[in-house]
C-alpha positions, -999 to 999 in steps of 0.1 A, spaced: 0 0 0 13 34 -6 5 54 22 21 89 5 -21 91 -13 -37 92 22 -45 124 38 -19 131 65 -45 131 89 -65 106 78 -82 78 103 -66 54 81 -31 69 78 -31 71 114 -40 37 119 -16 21 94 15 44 109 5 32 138 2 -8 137 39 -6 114 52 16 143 46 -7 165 56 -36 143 90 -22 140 98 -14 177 116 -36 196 92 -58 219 107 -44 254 120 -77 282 101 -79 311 118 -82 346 103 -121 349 120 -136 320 150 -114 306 186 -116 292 192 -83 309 207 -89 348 192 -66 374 217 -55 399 234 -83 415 230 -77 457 238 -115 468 238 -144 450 244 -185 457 245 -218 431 210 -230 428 224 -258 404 257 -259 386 254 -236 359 228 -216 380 221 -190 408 193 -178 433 201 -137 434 187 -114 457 185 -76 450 187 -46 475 146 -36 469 138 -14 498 104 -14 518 89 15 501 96 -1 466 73 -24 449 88 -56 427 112 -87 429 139 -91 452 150 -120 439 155 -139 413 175 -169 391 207 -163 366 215 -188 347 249 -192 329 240 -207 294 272 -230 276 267 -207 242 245 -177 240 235 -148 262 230 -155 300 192 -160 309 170 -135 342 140 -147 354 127 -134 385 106 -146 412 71 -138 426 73 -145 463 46 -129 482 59 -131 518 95 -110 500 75 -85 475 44 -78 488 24 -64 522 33 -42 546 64 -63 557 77 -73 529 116 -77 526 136 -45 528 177 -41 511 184 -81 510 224 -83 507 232 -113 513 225 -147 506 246 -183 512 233 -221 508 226 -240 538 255 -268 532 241 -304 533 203 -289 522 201 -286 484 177 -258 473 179 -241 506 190 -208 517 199 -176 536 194 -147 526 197 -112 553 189 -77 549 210 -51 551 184 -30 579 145 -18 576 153 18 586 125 26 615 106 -12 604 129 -27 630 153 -49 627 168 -70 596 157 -104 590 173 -132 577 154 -153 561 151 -192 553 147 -196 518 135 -230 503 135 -235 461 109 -263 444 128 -267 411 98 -291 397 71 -262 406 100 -233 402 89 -217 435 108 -199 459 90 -198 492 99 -183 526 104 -215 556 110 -189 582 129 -161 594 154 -143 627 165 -110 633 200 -105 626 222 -93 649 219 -62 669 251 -38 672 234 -6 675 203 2 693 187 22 670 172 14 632 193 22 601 187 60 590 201 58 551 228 81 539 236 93 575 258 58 585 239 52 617 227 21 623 239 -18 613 242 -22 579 250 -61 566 264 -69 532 274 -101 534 266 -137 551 282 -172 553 268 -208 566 293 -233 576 282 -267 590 289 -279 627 269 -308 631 234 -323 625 212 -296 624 233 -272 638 251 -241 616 276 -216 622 268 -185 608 292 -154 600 276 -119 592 294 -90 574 292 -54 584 301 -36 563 320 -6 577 334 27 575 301 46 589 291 66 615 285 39 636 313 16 628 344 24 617 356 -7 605 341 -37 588 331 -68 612 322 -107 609 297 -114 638 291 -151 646 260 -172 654 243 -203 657 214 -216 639 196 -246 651 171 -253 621 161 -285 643 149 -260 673 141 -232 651 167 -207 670 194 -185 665 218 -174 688 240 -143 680 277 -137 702 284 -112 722 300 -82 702 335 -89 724 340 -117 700 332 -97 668 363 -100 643 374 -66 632 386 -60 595 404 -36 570 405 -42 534 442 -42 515 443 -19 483 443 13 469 416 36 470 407 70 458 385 80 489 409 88 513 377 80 543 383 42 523 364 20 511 334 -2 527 354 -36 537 326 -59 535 304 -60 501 296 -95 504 313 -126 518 315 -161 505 329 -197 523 355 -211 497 351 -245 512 384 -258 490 409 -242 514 381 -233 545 388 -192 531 361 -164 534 364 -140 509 351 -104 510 344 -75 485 354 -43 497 337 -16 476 339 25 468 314 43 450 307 85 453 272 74 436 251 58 416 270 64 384 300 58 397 331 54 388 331 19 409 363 5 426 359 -29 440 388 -53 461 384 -90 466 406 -105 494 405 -135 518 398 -124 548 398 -152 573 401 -191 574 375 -211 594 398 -234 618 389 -263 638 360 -268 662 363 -253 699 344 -277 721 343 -250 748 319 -224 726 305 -249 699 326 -224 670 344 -231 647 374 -204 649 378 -175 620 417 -170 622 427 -133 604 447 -133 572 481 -120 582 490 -92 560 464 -95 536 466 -86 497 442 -75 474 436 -109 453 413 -92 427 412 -54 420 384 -44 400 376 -8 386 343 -3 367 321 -25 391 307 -25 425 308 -60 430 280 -75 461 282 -111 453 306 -137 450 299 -174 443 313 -207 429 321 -205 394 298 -221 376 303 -260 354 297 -241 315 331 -220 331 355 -247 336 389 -222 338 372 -198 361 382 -200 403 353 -183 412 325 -153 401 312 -121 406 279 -104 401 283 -67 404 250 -39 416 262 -8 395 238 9 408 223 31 372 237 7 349 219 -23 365 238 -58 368 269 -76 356 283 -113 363 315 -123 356 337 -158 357 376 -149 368 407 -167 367 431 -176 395 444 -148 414 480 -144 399 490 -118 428 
């Protein structure tokens, strides 16, 4: 049809612009089922080429908070979110999830902790459990994290506890050590910390340490900022050498530039039978392993099977310019 005869006006002009407009546009992804990554807050394998993600939603904000990546062998990497009622919607739904970990001997559950609800109270970590044959992520139960400062989380002032990262180690039977990362550099405290606790998923309790046994850290590397960087982004269990890794992170906002460290930051040592812990035993001088400018990484994980020369992975939150996952090689520093 030629359309230069109809009126410019026309009903019919209008209509056929229209329907070839629309024809031509590009059909826009949807945040259920996308090859675009949202930004990458936590993550954990779900299976071996795949990964349960959280992202940092707060309260106030409708939609996910988390969702699956999955690392395709050829081909662009695959989004799909998840609806889960108890995280997304009502009046208590999840607030700034930063962390998440497996629980180790429990395939297709996890952990997952917020970062702090601002005056909603305290954060929550929450027991995650994944159906793979109904693909449903569903909420088993959930504890407050621990409590450092006795007040709620005001954002952009530093005041309050703020976790960014969150590890699960097996002791025995039902029983879990877990090791929560604040972050640091704030108002209300100056350095970055791993607090200890026990879950009991057979009594349904968790049982945070005094902050006496807290384990103070600094992150190696160079940094711009000369207040430093925050030393914990996100921690993760390297269960090959018993290591927990960190990301340290610097941002002046959301569009950056990003600056992000990953070191070891501890080794898990042998069972005290006096306290029921398994020791975390400080990395003597540490060294930034990874330096990594561009990206504000918040999640390190396993690398995955379709990656066979990677050590480990990254997914990064850069803030404006959404997510990013990455395999990397061996450290060679």
């Amino acid at each position: 049809m030629n359309i230069s005869i109809l009126g410019k006006w026309s009903p019919l002009y209008l209509a056929v612009t229209t329907v070839l407009a629309c024809s031509l546009a590009p059909t826009p992804a949807t945040n259920a089922d996308t090859n675009e990554i949202p930004g990458i807050s936590g993550m954990a394998p779900l299976t071996g080429n795949s990964y349960l993600m959280v992202q940092d939603t707060k309260a106030h904000k409708k939609g996910h908070r988390t969702g699956i990546l999955t690392i395709l062998d050829d081909g662009p990497n695959s989004y799909k979110a998840l609806d889960v009622d108890v995280l997304d919607k009502g009046d208590d739904r999840a607030s700034d999830l930063e962390a998440l970990h497996i629980i180790p001997g429990k395939p297709g559950h996890f952990l997952a902790a917020e970062s702090g609800r601002r005056d909603l109270g305290p954060g929550r970590i929450f027991h995650l459990a994944y159906d793979e044959d109904d693909s449903k992520l569903s909420v088993i139960g959930d504890w407050p994290v621990a409590t450092r400062i006795e007040k709620p989380m005001e954002w952009g002032l530093g005041k309050g506890d703020n976790y960014e990262g969150l590890v699960c180690i097996p002791l025995d039977g039902e029983r879990y050590q877990l090791v929560l990362g604040e972050r640091g550099r704030s108002k209300a405290h100056a350095r970055g910390a791993l607090i200890t606790g026990i879950l009991d998923l057979g009594e349904g309790t968790l049982a945070w340490q005094p902050a006496s046994t807290d384990l103070e850290l600094s992150s190696p590397g160079r940094w711009i900022n000369p207040k430093g960087p925050r030393d914990i982004g996100d921690l993760w269990y390297d269960e090959r050498d018993q290591s927990i890794w960190t990301a340290a992170t610097e941002d002046p906002g959301d569009q950056g530039p990003f600056r992000s460290v990953l070191w070891q930051a501890c080794t898990v040592g042998e069972l005290n039978q006096e306290t029921g812990l398994r020791s975390l035993i400080p990395t003597e001088n540490p060294t930034a392993a990874y330096t990594i400018d561009g990206h504000k990484i918040e999640g390190i994980s396993a690398a995955p099977n379709s990656v066979p020369h990677a050590y480990l992975s990254v997914g990064a939150e850069d803030e404006d310019y959404g997510g990013t996952w990455r395999g990397l090689y061996p450290s060679v520093d």
